[in-house]
Chimera marker file (.cmm) of the C-alpha trace (Angstrom):
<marker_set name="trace">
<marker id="1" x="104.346" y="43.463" z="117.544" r="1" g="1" b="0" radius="0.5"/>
<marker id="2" x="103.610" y="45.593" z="120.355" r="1" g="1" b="0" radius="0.5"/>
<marker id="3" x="100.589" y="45.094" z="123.099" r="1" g="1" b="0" radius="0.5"/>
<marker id="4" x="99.456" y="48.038" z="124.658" r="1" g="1" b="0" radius="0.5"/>
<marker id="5" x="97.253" y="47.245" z="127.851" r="1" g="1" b="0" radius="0.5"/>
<marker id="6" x="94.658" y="49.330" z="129.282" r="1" g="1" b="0" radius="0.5"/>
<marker id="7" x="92.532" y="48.480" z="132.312" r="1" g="1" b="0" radius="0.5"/>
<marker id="8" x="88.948" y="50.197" z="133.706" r="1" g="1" b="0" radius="0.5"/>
<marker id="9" x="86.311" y="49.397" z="136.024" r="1" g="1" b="0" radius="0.5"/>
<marker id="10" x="82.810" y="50.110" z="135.846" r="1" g="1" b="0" radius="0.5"/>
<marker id="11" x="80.234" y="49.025" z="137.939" r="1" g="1" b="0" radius="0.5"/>
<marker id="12" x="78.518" y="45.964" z="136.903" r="1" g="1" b="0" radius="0.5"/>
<marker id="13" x="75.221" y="47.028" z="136.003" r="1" g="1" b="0" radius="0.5"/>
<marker id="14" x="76.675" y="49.415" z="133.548" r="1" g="1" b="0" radius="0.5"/>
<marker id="15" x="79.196" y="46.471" z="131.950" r="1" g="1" b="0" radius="0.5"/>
<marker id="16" x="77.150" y="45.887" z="128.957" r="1" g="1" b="0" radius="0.5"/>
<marker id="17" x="76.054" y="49.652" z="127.857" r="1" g="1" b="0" radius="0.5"/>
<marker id="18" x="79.762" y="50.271" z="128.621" r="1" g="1" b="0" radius="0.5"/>
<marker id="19" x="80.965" y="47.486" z="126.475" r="1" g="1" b="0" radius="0.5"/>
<marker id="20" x="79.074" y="48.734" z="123.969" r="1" g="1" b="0" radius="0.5"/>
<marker id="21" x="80.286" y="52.124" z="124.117" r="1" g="1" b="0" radius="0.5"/>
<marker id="22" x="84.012" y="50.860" z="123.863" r="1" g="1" b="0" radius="0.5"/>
<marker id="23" x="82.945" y="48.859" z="120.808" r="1" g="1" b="0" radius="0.5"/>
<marker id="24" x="81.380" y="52.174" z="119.383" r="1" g="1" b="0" radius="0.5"/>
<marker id="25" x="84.779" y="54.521" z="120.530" r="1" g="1" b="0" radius="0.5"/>
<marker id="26" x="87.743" y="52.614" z="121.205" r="1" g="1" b="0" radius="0.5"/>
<marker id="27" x="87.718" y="49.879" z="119.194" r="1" g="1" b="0" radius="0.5"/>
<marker id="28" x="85.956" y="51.407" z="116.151" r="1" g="1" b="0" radius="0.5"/>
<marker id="29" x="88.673" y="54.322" z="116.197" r="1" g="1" b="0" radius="0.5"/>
<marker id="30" x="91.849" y="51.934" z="117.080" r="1" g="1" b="0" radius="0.5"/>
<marker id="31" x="90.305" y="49.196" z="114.262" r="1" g="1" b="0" radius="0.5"/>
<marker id="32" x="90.404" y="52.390" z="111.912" r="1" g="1" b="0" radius="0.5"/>
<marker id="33" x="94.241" y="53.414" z="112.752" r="1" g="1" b="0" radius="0.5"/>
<marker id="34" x="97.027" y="52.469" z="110.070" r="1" g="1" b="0" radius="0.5"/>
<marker id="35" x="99.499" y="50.195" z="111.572" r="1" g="1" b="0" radius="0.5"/>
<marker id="36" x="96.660" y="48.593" z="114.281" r="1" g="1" b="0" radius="0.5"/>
<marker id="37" x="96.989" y="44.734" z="114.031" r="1" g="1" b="0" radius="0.5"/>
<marker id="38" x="93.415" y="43.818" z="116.067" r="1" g="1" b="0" radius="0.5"/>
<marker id="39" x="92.075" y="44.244" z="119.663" r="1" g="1" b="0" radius="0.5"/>
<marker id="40" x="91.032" y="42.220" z="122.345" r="1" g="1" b="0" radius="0.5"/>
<marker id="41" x="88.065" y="43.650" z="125.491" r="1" g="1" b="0" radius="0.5"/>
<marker id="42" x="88.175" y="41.155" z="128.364" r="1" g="1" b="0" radius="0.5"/>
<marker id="43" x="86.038" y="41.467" z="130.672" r="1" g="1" b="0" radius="0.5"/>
<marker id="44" x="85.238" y="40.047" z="134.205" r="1" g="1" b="0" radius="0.5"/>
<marker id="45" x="82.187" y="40.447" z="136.797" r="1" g="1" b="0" radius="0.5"/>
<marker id="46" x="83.194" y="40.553" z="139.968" r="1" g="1" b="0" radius="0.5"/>
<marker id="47" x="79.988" y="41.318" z="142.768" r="1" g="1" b="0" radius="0.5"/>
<marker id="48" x="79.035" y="44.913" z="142.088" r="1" g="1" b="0" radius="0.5"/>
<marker id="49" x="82.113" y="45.722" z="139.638" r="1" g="1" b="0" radius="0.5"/>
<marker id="50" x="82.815" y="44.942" z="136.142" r="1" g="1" b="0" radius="0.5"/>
<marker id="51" x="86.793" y="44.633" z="134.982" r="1" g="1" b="0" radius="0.5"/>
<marker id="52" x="87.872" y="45.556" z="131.742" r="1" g="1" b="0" radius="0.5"/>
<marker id="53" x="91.274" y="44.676" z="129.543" r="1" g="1" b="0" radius="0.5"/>
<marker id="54" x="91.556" y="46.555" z="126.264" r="1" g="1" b="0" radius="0.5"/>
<marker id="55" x="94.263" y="45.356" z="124.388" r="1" g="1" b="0" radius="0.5"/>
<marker id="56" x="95.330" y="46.431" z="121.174" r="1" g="1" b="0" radius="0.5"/>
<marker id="57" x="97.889" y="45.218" z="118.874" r="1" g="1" b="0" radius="0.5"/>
<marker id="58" x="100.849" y="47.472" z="117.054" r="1" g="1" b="0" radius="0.5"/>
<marker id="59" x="103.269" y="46.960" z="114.390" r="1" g="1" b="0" radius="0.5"/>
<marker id="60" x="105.464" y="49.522" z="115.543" r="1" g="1" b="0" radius="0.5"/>
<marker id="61" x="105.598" y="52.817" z="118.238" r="1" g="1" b="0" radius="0.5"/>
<marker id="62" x="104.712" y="54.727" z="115.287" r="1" g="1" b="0" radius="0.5"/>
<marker id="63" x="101.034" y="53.164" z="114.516" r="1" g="1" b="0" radius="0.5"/>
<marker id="64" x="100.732" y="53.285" z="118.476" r="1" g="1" b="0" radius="0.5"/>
<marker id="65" x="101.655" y="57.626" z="118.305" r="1" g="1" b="0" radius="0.5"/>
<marker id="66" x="98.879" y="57.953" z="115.240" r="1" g="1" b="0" radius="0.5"/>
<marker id="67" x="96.356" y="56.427" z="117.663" r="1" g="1" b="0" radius="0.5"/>
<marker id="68" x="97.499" y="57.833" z="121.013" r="1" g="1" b="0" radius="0.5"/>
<marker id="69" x="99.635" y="60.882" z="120.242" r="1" g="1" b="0" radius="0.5"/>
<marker id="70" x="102.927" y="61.696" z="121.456" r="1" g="1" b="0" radius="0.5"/>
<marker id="71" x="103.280" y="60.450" z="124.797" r="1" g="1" b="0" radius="0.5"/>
<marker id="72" x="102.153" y="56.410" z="124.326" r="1" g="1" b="0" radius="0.5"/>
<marker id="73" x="101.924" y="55.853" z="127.961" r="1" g="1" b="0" radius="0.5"/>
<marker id="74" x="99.144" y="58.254" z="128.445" r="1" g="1" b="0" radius="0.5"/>
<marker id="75" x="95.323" y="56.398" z="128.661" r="1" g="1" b="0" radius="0.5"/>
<marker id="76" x="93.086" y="57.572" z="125.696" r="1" g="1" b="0" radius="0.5"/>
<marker id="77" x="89.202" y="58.161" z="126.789" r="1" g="1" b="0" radius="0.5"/>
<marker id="78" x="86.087" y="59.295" z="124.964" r="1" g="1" b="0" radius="0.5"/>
<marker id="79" x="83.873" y="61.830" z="126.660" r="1" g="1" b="0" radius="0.5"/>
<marker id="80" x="81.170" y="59.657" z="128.590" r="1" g="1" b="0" radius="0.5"/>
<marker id="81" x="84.175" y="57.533" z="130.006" r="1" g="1" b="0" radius="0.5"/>
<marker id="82" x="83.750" y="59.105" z="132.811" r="1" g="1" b="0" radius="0.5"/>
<marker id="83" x="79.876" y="58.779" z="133.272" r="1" g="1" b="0" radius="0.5"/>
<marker id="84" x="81.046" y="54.839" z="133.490" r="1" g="1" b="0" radius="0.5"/>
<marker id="85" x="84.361" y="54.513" z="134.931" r="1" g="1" b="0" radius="0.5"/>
<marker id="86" x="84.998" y="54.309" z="138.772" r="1" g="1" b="0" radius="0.5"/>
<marker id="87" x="88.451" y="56.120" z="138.124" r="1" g="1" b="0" radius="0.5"/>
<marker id="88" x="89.860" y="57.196" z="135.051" r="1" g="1" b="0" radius="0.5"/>
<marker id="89" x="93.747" y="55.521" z="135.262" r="1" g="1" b="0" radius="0.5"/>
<marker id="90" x="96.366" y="57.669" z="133.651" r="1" g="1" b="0" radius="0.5"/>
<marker id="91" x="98.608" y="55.205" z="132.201" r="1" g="1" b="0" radius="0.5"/>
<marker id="92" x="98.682" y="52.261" z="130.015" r="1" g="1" b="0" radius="0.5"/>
<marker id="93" x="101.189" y="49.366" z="129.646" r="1" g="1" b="0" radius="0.5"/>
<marker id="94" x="102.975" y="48.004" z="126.426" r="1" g="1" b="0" radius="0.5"/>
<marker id="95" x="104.658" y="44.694" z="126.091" r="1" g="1" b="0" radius="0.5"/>
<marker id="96" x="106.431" y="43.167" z="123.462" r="1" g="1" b="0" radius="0.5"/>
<marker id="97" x="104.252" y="39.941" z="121.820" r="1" g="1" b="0" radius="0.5"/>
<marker id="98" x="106.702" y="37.032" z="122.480" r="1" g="1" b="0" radius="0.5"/>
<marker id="99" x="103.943" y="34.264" z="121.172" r="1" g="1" b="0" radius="0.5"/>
<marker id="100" x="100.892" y="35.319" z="119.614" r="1" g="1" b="0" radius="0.5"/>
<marker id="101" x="98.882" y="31.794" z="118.603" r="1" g="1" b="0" radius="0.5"/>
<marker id="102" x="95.569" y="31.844" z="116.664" r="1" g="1" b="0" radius="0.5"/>
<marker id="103" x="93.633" y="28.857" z="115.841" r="1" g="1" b="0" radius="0.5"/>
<marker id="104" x="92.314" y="28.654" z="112.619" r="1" g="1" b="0" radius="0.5"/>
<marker id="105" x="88.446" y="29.089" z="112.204" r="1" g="1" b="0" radius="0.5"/>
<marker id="106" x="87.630" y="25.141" z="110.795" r="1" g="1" b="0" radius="0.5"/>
<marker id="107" x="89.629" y="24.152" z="113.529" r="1" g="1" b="0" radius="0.5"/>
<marker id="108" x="87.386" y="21.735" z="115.653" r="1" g="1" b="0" radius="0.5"/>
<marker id="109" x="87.884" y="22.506" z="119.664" r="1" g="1" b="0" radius="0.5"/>
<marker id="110" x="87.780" y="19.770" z="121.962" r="1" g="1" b="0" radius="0.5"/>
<marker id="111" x="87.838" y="21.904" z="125.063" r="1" g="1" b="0" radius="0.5"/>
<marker id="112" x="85.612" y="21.888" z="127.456" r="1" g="1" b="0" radius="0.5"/>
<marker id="113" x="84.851" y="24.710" z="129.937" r="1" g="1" b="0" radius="0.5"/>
<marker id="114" x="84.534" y="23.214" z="133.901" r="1" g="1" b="0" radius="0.5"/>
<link id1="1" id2="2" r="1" g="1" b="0" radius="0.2"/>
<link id1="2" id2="3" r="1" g="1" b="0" radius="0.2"/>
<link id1="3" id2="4" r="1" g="1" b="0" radius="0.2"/>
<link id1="4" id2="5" r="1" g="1" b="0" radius="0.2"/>
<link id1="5" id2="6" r="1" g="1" b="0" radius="0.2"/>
<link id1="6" id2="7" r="1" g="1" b="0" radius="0.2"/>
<link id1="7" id2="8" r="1" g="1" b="0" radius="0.2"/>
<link id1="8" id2="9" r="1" g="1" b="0" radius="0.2"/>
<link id1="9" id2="10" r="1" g="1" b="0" radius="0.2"/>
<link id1="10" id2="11" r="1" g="1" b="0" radius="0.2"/>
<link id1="11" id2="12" r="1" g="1" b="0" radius="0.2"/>
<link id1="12" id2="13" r="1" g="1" b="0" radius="0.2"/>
<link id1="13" id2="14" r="1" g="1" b="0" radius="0.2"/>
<link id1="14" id2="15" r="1" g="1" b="0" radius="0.2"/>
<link id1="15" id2="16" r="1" g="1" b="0" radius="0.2"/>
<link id1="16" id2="17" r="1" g="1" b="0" radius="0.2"/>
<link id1="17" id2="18" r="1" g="1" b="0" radius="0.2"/>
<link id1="18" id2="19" r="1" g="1" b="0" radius="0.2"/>
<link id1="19" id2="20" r="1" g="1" b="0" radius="0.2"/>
<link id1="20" id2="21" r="1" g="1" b="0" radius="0.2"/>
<link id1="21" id2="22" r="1" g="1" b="0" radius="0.2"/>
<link id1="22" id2="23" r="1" g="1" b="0" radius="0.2"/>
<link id1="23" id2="24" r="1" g="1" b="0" radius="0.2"/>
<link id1="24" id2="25" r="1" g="1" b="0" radius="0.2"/>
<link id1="25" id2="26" r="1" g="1" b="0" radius="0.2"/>
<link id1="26" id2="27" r="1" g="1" b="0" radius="0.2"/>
<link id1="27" id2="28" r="1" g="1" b="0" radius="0.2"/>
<link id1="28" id2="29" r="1" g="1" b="0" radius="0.2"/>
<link id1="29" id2="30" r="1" g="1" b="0" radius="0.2"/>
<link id1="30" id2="31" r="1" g="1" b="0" radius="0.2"/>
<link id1="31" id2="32" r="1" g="1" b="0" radius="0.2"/>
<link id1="32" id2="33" r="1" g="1" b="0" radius="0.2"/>
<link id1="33" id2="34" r="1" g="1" b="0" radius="0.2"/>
<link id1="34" id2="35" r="1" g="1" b="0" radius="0.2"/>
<link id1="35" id2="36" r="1" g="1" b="0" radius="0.2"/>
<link id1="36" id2="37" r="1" g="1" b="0" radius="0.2"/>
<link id1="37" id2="38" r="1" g="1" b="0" radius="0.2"/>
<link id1="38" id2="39" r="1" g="1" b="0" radius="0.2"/>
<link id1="39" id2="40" r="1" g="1" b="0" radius="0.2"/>
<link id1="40" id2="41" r="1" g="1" b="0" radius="0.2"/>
<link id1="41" id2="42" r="1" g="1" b="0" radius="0.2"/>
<link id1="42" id2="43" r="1" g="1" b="0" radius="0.2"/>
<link id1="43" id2="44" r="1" g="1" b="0" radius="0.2"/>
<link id1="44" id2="45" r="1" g="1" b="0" radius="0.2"/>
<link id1="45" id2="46" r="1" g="1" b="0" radius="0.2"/>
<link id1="46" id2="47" r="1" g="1" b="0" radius="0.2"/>
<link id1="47" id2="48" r="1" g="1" b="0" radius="0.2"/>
<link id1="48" id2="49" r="1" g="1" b="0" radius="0.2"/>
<link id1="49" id2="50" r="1" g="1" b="0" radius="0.2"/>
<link id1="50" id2="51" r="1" g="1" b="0" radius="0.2"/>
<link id1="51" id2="52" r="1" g="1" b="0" radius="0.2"/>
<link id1="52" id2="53" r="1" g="1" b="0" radius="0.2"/>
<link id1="53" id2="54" r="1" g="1" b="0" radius="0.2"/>
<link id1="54" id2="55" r="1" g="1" b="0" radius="0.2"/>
<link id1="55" id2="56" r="1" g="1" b="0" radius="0.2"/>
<link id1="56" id2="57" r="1" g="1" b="0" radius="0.2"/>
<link id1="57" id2="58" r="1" g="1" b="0" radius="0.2"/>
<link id1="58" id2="59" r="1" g="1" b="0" radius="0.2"/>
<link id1="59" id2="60" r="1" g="1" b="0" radius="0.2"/>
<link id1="60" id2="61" r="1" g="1" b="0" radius="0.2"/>
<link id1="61" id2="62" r="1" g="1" b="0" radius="0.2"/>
<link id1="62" id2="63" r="1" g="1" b="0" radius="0.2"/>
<link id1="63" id2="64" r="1" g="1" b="0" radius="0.2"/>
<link id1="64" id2="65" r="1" g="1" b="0" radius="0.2"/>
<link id1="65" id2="66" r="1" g="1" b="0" radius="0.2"/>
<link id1="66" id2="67" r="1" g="1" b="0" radius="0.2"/>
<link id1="67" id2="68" r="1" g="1" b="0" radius="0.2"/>
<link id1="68" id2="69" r="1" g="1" b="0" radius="0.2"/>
<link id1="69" id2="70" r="1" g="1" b="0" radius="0.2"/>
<link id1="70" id2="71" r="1" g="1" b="0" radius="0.2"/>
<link id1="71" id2="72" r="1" g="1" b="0" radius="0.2"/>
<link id1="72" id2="73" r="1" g="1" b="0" radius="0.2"/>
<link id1="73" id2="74" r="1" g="1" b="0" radius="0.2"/>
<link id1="74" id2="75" r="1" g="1" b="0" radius="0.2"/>
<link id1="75" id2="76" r="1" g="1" b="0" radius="0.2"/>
<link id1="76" id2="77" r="1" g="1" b="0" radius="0.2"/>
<link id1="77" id2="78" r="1" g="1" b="0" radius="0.2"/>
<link id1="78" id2="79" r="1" g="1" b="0" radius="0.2"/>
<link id1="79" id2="80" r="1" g="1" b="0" radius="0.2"/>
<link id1="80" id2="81" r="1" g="1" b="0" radius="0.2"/>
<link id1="81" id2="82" r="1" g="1" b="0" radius="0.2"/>
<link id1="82" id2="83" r="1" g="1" b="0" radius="0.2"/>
<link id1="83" id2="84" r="1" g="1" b="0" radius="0.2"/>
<link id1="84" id2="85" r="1" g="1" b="0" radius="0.2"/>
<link id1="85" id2="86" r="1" g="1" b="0" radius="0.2"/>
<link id1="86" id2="87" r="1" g="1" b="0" radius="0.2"/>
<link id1="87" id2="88" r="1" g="1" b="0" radius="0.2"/>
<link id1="88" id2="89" r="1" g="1" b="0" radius="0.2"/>
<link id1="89" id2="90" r="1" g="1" b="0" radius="0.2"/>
<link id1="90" id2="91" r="1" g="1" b="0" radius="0.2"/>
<link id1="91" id2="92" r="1" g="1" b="0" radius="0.2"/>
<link id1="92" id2="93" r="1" g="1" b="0" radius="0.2"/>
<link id1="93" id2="94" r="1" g="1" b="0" radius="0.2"/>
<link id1="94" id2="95" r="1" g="1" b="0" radius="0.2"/>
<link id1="95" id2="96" r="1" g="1" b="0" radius="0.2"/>
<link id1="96" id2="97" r="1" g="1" b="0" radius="0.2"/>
<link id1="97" id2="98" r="1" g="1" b="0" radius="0.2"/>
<link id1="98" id2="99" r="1" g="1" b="0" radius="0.2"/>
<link id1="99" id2="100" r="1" g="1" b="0" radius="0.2"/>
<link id1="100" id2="101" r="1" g="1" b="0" radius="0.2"/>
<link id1="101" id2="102" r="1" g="1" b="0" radius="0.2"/>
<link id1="102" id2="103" r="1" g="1" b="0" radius="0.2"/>
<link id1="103" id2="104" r="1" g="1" b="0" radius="0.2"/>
<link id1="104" id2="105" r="1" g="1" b="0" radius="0.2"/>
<link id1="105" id2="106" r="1" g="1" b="0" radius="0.2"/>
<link id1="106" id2="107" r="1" g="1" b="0" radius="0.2"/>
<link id1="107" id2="108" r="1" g="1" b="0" radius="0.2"/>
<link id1="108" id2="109" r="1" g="1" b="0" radius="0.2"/>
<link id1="109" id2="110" r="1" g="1" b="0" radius="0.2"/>
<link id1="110" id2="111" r="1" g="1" b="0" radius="0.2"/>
<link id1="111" id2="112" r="1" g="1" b="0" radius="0.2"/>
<link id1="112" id2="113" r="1" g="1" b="0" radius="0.2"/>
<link id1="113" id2="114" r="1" g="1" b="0" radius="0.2"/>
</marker_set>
């Protein structure tokens, strides 16, 4: 399986509309691709900027081209992107998924958050 890694930054008062808008574009067209094992948006508020981590899971380069085209290493973005985005980064990264755990969902958690 194959991780491909994007990151953006918006500012923080525009982290929720832009979440949204990623649910609505990204994630609704990647969720839709043949070959596209899930996806994961992290985010993180930091003072006046929001952080974002859109990863999406591949079964092979192929599923990744029908999503991204040709050249995988090239960012995908929908047209208000940049009416959010601070910059619009060019690339994206892909790693190779050494461990991917999931818990199951009548698992009972005994974590607690500090």
């Amino acid at each position: 399986m194959i991780a491909r890694v994007w990151h953006g930054v918006t500012l923080a008062e525009k982290a929720d509309q832009y979440l949204d808008y990623l649910k609505a574009t990204g994630v609704k067209e990647i969720s839709a691709t043949e070959g596209n094992q899930g996806v994961q948006v992290l985010r993180q508020i930091k003072r006046e900027h929001a952080e974002f981590l859109f990863i999406s899971f591949w079964e092979s380069w192929d599923a990744i081209r029908r999503f991204a085209g040709d050249d995988v290493n090239t960012a995908v973005y929908y047209p208000e992107d940049k009416e959010f985005l601070l910059a619009l980064e060019p690339q994206v990264a892909h790693y190779e998924v050494g461990v991917q755990l999931i818990a199951p969902a009548n698992a009972s958690s005994t974590q607690t958050q500090g």
